[in-house]
N, C-alpha and C positions, 0 to 999 in steps of 0.2 A: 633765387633770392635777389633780393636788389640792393647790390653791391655797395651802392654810393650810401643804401642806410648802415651799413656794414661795418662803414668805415666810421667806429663815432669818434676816433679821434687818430690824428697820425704817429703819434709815439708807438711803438709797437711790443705788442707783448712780451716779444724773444728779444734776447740779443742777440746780437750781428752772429757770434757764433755757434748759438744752434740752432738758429737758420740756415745759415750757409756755410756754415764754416770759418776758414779764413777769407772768403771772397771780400772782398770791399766794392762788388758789384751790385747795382744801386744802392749804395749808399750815398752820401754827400764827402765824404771820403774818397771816390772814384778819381782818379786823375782826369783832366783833360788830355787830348795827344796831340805833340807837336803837329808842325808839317813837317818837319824828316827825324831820323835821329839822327843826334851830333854823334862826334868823336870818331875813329876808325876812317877808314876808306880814302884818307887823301883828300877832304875837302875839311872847310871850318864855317863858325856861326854862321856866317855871314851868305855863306855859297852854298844851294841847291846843292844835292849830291849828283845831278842830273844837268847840270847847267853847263858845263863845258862837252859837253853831247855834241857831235856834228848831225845825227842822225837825227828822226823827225822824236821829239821826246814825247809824240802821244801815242809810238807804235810800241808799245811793249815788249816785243820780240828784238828791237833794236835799241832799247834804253837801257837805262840804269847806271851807276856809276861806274866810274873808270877803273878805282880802285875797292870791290867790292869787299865787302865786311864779311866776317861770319858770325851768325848770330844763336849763342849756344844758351840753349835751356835743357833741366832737367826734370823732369818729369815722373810724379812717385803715385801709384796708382794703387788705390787700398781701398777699403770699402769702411766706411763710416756712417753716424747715425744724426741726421738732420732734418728741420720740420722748415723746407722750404715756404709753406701756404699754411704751419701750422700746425701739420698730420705730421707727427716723428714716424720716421722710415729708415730702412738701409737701402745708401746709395753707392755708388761709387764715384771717388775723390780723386782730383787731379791736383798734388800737394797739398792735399783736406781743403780743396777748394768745392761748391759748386754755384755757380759756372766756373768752367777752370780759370789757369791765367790768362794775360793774354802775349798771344807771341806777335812779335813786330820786328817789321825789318824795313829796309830801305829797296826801291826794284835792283833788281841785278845782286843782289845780297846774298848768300849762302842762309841758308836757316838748321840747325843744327840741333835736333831733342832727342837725347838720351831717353830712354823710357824703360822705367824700373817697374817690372809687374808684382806686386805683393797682393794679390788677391788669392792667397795663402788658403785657406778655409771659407767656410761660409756659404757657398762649397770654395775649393781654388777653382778658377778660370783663367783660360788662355786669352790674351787681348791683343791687338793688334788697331792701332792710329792710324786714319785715311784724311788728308789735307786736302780739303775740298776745293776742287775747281785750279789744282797747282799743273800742270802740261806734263811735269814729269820728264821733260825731254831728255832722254839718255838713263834716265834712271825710271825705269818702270818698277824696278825692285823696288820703287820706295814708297808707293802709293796705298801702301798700307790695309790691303785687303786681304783679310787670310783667307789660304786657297784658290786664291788667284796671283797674288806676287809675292807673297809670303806664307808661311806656318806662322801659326799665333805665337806670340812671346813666351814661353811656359812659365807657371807661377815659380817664383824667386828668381828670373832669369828677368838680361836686360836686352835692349838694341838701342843701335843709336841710328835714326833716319837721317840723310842729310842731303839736300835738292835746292837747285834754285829758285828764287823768287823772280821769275820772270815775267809776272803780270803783277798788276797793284790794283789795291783798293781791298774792299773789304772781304773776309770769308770765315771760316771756323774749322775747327780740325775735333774728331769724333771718334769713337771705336767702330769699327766697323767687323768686331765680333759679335756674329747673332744682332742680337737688338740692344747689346748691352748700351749704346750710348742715350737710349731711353730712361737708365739707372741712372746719368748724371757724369758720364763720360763723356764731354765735350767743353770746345772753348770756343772763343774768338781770337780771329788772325785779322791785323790792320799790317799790309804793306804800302809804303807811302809813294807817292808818285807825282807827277807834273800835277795840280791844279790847273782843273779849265773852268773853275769857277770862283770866286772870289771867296771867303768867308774867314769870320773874325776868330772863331770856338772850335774845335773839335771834341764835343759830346764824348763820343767813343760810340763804344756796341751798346746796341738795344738786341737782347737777345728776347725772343718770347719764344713760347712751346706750350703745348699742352701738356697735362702732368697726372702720372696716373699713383694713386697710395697704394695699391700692389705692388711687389718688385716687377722688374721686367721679364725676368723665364716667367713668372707665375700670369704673365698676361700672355708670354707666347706660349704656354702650355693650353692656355684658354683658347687661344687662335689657331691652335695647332691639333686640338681635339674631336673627335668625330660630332657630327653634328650643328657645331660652331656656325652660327647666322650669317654673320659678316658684322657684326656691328659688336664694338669693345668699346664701352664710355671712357672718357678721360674725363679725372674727376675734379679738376682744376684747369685754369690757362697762367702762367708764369710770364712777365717782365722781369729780365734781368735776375732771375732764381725767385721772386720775390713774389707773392700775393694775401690775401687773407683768403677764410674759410671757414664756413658757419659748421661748427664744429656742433651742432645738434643734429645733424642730418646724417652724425656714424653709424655705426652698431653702437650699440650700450656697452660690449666689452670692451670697444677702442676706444674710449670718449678717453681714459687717463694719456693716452695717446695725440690728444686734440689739443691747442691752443687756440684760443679766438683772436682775433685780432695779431696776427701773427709780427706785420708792417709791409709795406708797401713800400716795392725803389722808389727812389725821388732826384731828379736832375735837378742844375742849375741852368736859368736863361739871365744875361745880362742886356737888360734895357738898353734897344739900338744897335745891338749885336747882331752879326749872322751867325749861325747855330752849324755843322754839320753834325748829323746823326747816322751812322751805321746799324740801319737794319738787319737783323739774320733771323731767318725762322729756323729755329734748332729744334724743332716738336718730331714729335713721331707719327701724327695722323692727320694732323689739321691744319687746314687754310686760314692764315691771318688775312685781317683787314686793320690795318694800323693807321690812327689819324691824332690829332693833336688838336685840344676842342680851341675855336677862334683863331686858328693860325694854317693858312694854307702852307703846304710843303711843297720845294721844289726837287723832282728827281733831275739826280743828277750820275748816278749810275745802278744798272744791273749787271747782279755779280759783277763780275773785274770788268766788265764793259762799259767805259766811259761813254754818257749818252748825248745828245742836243737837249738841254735842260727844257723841262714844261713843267706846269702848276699843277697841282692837283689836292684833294683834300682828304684823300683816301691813297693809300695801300697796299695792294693784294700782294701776299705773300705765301707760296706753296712752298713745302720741305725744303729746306737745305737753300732756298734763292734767298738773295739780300738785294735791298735797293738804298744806295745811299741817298738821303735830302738834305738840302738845307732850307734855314727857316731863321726866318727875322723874326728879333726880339721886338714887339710893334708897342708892347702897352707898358703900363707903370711899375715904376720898381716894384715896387708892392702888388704886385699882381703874380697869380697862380692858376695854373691851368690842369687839366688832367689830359694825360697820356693814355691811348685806350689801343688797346689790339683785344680784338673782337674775333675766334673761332666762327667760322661761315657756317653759312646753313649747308654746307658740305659736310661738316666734321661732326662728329658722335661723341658729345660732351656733355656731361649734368651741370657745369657749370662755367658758359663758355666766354667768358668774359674778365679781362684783367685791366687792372689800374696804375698807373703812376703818377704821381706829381710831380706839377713840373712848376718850380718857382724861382720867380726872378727874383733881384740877389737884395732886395728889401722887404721881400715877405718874407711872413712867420710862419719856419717850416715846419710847425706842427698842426699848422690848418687846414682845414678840408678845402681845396677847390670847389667853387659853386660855379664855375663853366657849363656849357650844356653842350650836348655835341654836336657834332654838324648832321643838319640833315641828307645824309646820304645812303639809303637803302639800300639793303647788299642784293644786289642783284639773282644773286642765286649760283649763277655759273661757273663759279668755280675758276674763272678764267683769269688771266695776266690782263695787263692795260691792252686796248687796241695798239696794234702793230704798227700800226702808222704813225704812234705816237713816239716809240720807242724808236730813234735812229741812232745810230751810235757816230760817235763824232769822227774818229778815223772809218773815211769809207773805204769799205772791202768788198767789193763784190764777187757774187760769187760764183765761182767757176762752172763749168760745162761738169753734172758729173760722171765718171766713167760708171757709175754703177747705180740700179736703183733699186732697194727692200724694202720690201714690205713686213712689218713687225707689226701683226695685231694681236691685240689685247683681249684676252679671256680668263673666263672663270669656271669652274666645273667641279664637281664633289668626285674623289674618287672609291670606290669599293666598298673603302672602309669609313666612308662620310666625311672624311677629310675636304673641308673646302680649301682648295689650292687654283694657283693661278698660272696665266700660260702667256709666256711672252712667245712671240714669232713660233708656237706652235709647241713648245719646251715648258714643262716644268724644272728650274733649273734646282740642282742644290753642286756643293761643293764638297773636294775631300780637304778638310785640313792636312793632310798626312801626305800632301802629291802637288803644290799649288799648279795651274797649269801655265803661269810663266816659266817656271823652272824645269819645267817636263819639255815646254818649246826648246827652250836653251840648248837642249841636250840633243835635238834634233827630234824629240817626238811628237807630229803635230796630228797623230789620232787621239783623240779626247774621247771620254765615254757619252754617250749623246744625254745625260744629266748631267754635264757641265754648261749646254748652250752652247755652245764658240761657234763662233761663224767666221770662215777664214774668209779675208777680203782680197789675200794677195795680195796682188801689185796695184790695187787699185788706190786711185789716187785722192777721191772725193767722191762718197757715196751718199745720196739720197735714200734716207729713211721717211716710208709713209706707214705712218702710225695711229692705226683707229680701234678707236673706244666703244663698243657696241656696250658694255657695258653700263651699268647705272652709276659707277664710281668717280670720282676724279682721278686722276695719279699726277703728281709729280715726277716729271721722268728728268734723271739725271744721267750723262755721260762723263764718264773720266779720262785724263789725261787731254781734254780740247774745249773747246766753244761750240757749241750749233750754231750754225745759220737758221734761224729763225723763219721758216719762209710761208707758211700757212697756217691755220688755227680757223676752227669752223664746226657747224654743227655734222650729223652724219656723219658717215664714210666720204673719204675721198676720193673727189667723182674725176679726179683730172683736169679740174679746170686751171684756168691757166693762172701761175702763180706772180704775185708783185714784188715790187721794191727788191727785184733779183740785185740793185746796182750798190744798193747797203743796207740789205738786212740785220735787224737786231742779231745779236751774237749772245750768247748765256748758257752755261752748263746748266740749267732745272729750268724748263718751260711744261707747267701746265699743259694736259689734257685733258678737256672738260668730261662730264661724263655723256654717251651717246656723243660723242664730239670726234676729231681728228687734229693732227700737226701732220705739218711736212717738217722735217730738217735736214741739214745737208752738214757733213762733217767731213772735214779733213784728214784725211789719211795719212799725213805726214810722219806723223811720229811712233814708230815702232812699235809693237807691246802687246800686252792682252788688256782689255779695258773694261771694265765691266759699263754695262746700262741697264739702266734698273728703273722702276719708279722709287721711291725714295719713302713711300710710307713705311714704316718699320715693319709694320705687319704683313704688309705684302710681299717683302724683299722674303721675308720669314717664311711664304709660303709658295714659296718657287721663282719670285718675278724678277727675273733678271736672265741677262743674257750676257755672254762674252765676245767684245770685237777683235779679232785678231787683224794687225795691222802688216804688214811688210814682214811674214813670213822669215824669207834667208836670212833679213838684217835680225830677226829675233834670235833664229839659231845660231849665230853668230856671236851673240851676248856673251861675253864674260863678269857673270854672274859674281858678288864680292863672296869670298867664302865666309863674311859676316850672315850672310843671309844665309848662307845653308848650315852654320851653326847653329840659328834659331829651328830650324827645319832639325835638326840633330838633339837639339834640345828637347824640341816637340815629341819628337817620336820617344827618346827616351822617358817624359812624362805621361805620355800614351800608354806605355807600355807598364806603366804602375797602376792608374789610374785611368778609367774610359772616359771620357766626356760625354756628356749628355746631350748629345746633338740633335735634338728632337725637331728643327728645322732647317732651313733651306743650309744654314752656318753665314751668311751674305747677313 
């Protein structure tokens, strides 16, 4: 359909609350965000919480304030009824939010979320919150993966996660039960930090995602079923929770079900202003291309990686990565532009395209935008900006490494027509009922070979070469660190010799295009079991992830909090009433 007829006026049919709930996420009600938060910590108005630092304040690992905060939310997870695009569904709510709220901190900050699970009926589910792109250093227990650092939360029961903020900038925090954060389990995280660039506004989060009117088991049951193609539509693309949707195009028994003209987010831009905007793709299958029509964007970071700013007028965003820009207010009060993130020709969507408004602070914001977009044709590839373009501003080069894997990428039907996929030679799945952090802790480091784990030992920096002979893209994500960023290319990797060893881009989710490969190189530093995975919901679903095992003795060593094996205690005791339906990987 063609959206922009779509749109015949911007008042919207729903109200704010059954759209989204309580979200005030694009709305013109959305706050802007400071540059730090005040109060707490031993600093006032006036003083950076960062600014009496001896150390270099763009290294993350050694910043943040002196006297750090903690920053405590709580978090109530239920499953509610909302027509984000228009189509009334059951989601699930993070405080009857969708998108949730958002959590913010200062770097060097403690961050503190109780998490109360009430997804009681409908059926109950176990959930478990994974804080994307956090280092986790010293607390692996808290990275919020069930079956790898934890047992799910059991319905009626709580935890409370709490871990440093030792990187800044932008990310989002998700369930990382099943696929459940596809239903509308996720937020945005803004940790504040040194500016290396100027700007007047901070926008907040732009979240997009694609969006499917199925619940999400009933799409993994789909992807999970013998037979199954490879290909599951999403039947919308979302800004900020928010889209329309030509509500003639249902079944005839959903139409009571349909709203047209649902409304569309809508930002503010002040004439003459610098803008910052935090991007996050929070979808489950698709590659955004995000642009803003008549205003070039400047990046100024990937994921928590502060970069050397450059121009650009496009985008690309894979699962789970963010790029934040900024953008000058160039034209007339009264002027109004449309905000577009655009599903690639990677992604498998019936209708892949979303809209925002974006008006400056004397237009009427019930107008349509008559902007046109830039011409920039999506190339196809699936891929991240060229590498070269991408340098990060603390340089870090990267070390000699002591190890090098090879993790390639496949797909294959098994027996019983199950298409499932295989990371480094593995279909992985997990047991909720054993995570295998807690199984190391205890000194057991034999795992069943359908966990993945790959013990790295004592190594210190291992080079992973990762190729795609497949037709797919993925998103591949590592936790608890940074990749060094060090090739990207068509084919298998032939060993030629690799560049910009002296500072490579750093990002936890780099793109791999399809038929394509990456090099990365990760740090061993930090203790733990880690998962890697690609990051499309469906895939993670059907085996694709692997476990790194970091430093060994330091893990058996752990003293584990017995908060965490309460939940474990919990778990089994709801086990033991009730089975769970774990009809995929559980990742």
């Amino acid at each position: 359909m063609d959206i922009i007829k779509s749109c015949t006026d911007l008042i919207g049919s729903l109200t704010p609350t059954a759209q989204n709930g309580k979200s005030l996420w694009g709305t013109l009600l959305a706050p802007t965000l400071p540059l730090w938060i005040l109060g707490q910590g031993g600093y006032h108005a006036g003083q950076p919480p960062w600014s009496n630092h001896t150390g270099s304040i763009l290294d993350p690992l050694h910043g943040g304030p002196l006297h750090p905060a903690t920053r405590r939310y709580d978090f109530n997870i239920s499953r509610g009824m909302i027509a984000p695009d228009g189509y009334e569904k059951s989601v699930i709510l993070v405080n009857g939010q969708y998108p949730g709220p958002l959590i913010e901190a200062n770097l060097g900050d403690y961050i503190e979320v109780t998490v109360h699970n009430h997804i009681e009926e409908g059926p109950a589910e176990g959930t478990a919150i994974h804080w994307h792109g956090f280092p986790q250093a010293g607390t692996p227990w808290m990275d919020g993966v069930p079956g790898v650092s934890q047992c799910p939360i059991a319905p009626a029961k709580s935890f409370t996660y709490k871990f440093r903020a030792e990187v800044y900038g932008t990310s989002w925090y998700h369930s990382h039960y099943s696929a459940q954060y596809s239903g509308g389990l996720y937020g945005p995280i803004v940790v504040h930090g040194p500016p290396h660039v100027n700007y007047d506004i901070d926008v907040g989060p732009v979240m997009v995602n694609d969006w499917w009117h199925e619940d999400y088991f009933t799409v993994v049951e789909e992807v999970m079923s013998p037979n199954f193609t490879g290909k599951t539509y999403s039947d919308n693309n979302l800004i900020n929770g928010r889209m329309n949707f030509d509500c003639s195009t249902v079944d005839a028994g959903d139409t009571t079900k349909c709203t047209n003209n649902a409304g569309l987010s809508k930002f503010r831009f002040q004439s003459g202003k610098t803008h910052r905007l935090r991007f996050i793709n929070s979808g489950s299958e698709g590659t955004q291309r995000i642009s803003i029509d008549g205003h070039n964007m400047t990046v100024i970071a990937n994921d928590f990686t502060p970069i050397q700013p450059y121009d650009t007028q496009v985008v690309t965003l894979g699962i789970g990565q963010r790029v934040d820009v900024v953008v000058h207010a160039h034209d007339d009060p009264k002027a109004a532009f449309w905000l577009r993130a655009n599903l690639t020709s990677c992604a498998f969507a019936k209708q892949p395209y979303a809209l925002a408004a974006i008006y400056y602070q004397d237009a009427d914001v019930d107008a349509i935008p008559a902007s046109a977009p830039w011409d920039a044709p999506d190339p196809g590839t699936c891929a991240n900006d060229d590498l070269a373009l991408t340098k990060p501003l603390l340089p870090l080069p990267v070390p000699e490494p002591s190890w090098t894997q090879h993790m390639d990428i496949g797909a294959f039907k098994n027996a019983s027509g199950n298409l499932l996929w295989k990371f480094g030679g593995v279909t992985a799945r997990v047991d909720y009922n054993d995570p295998t952090l807690l199984q190391a802790s205890q000194g057991d480091l034999v795992f069943e070979p359908e966990m993945n784990v790959v013990n790295y030992g004592t190594n210190s920096s291992i080079r992973f070469i990762v190729n795609n002979p497949t037709p797919t893209p993925h998103p591949m994500h590592a936790h608890g660190l940074s990749m060094y960023i060090l090739a990207q290319g068509a084919g298998n990797f032939n060993g030629s010799t690799l560049t910009g060893l002296d500072n490579p881009l750093r990002r936890d989710v780099q793109m791999v295009s399809a038929h394509s490969h990456i090099v990365v190189q990760i740090d061993a530093a930090t203790p733990g079991l880690w998962p890697f995975h690609c990051h499309i919901a469906w895939h993670a679903s059907a085996g694709f992830f692997s476990q790194m095992l970091f430093q060994p003795d330091e893990v058996r060593g752990y003293a584990v909090p017995p908060e965490t094996r309460q939940v474990c205690d919990d778990w089994s005791a709801f086990t033991a009433r009730q089975v769970p339906d774990q009809i995929d990987s559980g990742l």
